[in-house]
C-alpha positions as CSV (number, residue, x, y, z in Angstrom):
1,X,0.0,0.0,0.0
2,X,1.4,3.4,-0.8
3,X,1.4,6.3,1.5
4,X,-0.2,9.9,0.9
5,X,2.9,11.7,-0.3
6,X,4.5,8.9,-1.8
7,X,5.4,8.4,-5.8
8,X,1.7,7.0,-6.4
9,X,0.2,9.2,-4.8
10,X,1.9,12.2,-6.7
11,X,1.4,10.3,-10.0
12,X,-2.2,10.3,-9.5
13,X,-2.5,13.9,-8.2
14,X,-0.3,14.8,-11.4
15,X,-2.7,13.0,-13.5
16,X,-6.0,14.4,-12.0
17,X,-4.7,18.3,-12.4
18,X,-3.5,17.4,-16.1
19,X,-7.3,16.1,-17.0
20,X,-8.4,19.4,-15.1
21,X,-5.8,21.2,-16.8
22,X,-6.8,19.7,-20.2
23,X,-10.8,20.2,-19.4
24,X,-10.4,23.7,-18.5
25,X,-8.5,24.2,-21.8
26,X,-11.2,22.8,-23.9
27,X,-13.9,24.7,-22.5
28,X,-12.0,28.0,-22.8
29,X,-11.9,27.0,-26.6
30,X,-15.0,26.9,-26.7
31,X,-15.9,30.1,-25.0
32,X,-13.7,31.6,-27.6
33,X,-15.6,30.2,-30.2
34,X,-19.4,31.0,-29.3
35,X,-17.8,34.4,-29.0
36,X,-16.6,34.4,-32.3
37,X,-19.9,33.1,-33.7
38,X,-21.5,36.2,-32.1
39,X,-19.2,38.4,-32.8
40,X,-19.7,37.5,-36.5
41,X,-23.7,37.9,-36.6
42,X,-23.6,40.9,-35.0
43,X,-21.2,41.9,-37.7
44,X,-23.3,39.9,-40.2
45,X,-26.6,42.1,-38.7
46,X,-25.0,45.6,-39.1
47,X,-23.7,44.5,-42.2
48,X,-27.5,43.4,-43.8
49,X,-29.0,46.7,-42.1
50,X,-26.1,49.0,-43.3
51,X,-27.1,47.5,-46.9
52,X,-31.0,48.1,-46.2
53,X,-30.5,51.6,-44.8
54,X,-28.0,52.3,-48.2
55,X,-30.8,50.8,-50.1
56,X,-33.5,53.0,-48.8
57,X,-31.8,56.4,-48.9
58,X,-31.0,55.7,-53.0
59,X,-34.3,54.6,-53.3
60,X,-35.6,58.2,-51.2
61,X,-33.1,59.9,-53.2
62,X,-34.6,59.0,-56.2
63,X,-37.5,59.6,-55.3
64,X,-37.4,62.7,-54.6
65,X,-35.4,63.5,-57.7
66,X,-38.2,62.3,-59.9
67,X,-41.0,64.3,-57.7
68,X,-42.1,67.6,-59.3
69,X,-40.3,70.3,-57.4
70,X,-42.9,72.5,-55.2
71,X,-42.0,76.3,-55.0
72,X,-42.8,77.8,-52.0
73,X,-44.2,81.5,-53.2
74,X,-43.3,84.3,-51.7
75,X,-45.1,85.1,-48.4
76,X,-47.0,88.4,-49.1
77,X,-46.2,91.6,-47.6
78,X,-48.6,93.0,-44.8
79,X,-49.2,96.2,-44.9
80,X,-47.9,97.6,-41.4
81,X,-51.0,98.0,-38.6
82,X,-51.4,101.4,-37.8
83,X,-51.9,102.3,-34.1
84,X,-53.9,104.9,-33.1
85,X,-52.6,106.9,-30.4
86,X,-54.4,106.9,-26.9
87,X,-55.4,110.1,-26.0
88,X,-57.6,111.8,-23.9
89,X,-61.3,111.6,-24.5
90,X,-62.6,115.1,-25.5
């Protein structure tokens, strides 16, 4: 029977923090990857709406080339209000 602190017992303990070594390793890999997934559809997302909003200010521009123009006439003079001055009642 081997001892606590003897070769055996070391080998084991060396063994045990290599599998936790090795575990811990794999799922920090995969963290990185989920991240990377999202990193690339929210790149993917600002992407597709960049295109849409592109797409919609042509298609506004455009329009609004193509529209008849509307002048705006000139606002009308008013002739000024005279004011009567406030005297005494005779």
């Amino acid at each position: 029977m081997v001892k606590p602190g003897g070769a055996a017992w070391t080998e084991e303990a060396r063994r045990k923090a290599q599998a936790q070594f090795a575990k811990t390793k794999k799922d920090e890999a995969d963290i990185w990857r989920e991240r990377e997934k999202l990193h690339q559809a929210d790149f993917e997302k600002t992407a597709r709406l960049k295109a849409l909003r592109l797409a919609k200010e042509a298609a506004d521009k455009e329009a609004a080339d193509a529209a008849p123009k509307v002048v705006a006439l000139p606002k009308k003079k008013r002739a000024p209000k005279v004011v009567e001055p406030v005297g005494e009642d005779l």
